[in-house]
C-alpha positions in Angstrom: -33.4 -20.1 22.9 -31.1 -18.6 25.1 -31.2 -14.8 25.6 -27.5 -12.4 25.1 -27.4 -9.0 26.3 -25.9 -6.5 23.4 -22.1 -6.4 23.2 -20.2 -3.9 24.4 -18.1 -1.4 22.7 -15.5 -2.7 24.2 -16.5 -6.4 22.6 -16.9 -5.1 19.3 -13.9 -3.6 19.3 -12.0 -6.9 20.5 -14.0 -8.6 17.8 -12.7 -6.3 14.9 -9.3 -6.6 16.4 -9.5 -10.4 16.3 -10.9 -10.5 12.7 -8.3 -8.3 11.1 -5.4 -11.0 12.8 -7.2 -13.6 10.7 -7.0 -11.7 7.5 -3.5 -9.6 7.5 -3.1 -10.1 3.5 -6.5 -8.3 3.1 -7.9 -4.9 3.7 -11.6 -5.4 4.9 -14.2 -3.0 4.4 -17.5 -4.2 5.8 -21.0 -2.4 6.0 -24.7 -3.7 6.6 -24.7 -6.0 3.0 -21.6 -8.1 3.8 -17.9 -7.1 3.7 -15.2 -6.4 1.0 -11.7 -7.6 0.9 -9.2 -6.1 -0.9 -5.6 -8.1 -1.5 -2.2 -6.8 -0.6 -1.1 -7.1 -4.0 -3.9 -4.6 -5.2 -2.6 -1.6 -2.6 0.9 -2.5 -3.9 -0.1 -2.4 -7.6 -1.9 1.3 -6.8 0.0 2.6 -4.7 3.4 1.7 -7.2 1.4 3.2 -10.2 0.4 6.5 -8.3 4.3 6.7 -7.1 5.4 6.5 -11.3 2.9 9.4 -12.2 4.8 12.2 -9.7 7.6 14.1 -11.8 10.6 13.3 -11.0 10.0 9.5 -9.8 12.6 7.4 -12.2 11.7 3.7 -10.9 9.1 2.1 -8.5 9.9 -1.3 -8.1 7.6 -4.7 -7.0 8.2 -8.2 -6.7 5.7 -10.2 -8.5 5.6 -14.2 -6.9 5.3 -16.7 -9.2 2.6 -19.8 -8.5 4.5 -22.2 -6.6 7.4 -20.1 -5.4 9.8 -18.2 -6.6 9.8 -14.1 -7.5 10.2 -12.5 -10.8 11.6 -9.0 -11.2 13.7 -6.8 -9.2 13.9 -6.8 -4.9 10.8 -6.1 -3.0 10.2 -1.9 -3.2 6.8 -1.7 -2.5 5.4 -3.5 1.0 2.2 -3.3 2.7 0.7 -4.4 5.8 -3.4 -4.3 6.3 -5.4 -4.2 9.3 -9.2 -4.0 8.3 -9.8 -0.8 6.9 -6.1 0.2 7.6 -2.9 0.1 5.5 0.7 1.0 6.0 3.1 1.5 2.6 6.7 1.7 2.4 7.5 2.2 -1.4 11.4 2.4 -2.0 12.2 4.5 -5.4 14.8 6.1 -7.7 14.7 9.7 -8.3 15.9 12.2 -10.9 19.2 13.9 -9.7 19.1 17.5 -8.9 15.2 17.5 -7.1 14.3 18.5 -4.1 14.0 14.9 -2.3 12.1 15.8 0.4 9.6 17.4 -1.6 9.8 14.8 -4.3 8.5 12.4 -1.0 5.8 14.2 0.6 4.3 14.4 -3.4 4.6 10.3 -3.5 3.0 10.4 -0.4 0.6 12.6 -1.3 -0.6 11.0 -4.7 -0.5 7.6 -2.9 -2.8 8.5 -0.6 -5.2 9.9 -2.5 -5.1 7.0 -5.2 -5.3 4.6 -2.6 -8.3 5.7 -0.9 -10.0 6.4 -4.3 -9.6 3.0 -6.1 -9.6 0.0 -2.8 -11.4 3.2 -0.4 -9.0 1.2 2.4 -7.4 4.1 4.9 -3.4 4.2 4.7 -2.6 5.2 7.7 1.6 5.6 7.5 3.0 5.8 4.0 6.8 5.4 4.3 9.6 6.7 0.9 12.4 5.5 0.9 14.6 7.2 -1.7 17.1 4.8 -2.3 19.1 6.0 -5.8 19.2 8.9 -8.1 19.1 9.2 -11.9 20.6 11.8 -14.2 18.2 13.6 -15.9 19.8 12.4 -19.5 19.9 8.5 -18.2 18.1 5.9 -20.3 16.3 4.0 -17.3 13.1 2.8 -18.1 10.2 2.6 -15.4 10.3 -1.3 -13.7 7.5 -3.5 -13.0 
């Protein structure tokens, strides 16, 4: 039995690197008992719910794939990219006319964040608003899926 001297930082670090290119649909949290992975589609699903809780958010939209191609639903408003413990969110929604839009994003932001961490405990490291419509207060626009 051959005899390997303990790997470097530097060598686990590559190591982590290489794993999270094999897995980029996943979120990976690992400890000493094995490792986690959490699906794309589960950040989208929280983060999109946590957006549609914070006053003044009209719509949050996501694409939902059907089996065997094909989307259903309106265009893609919620995307996510994962490196192991890491996430990045862009969430594109509709606001009520007359906020403060700025405001309105950094409390997506913040609500997303926190909601995130709490439910997959994945990091998200850049959450991104894109405010891409307004509402009238009086409109009959019903929350999308």
């Amino acid at each position: 039995m051959a005899v390997r001297p303990p790997e470097s930082p530097l060598q686990a670090a590559l190591r982590r690197i290489r794993g999270t290119v094999h897995n980029p649909t996943y979120g990976v949290l690992a400890d000493d008992d094995g490792q986690t992975r959490i699906a794309a589609r589960v950040v989208v699903v929280t983060a999109r719910e946590a957006a549609q809780d914070v006053p003044g958010v009209r719509v949050a939209l996501s694409r939902l794939h059907r089996p065997g191609g094909g989307s259903v639903g309106q265009e893609n408003a919620v995307r996510v990219g994962m490196a192991g413990q890491s996430t990045a969110i862009v969430l594109t929604v509709a606001a009520t006319y007359g906020r403060d839009l700025y405001e309105l994003a950094e409390r997506i932001r913040i609500a997303v964040d926190e909601q995130v961490r709490a439910v997959t405990g994945l990091e998200p490291v850049a959450i991104t608003i894109d405010i891409d419509d307004v509402f009238a207060a009086h409109s009959d626009i019903a929350l999308s899926d």
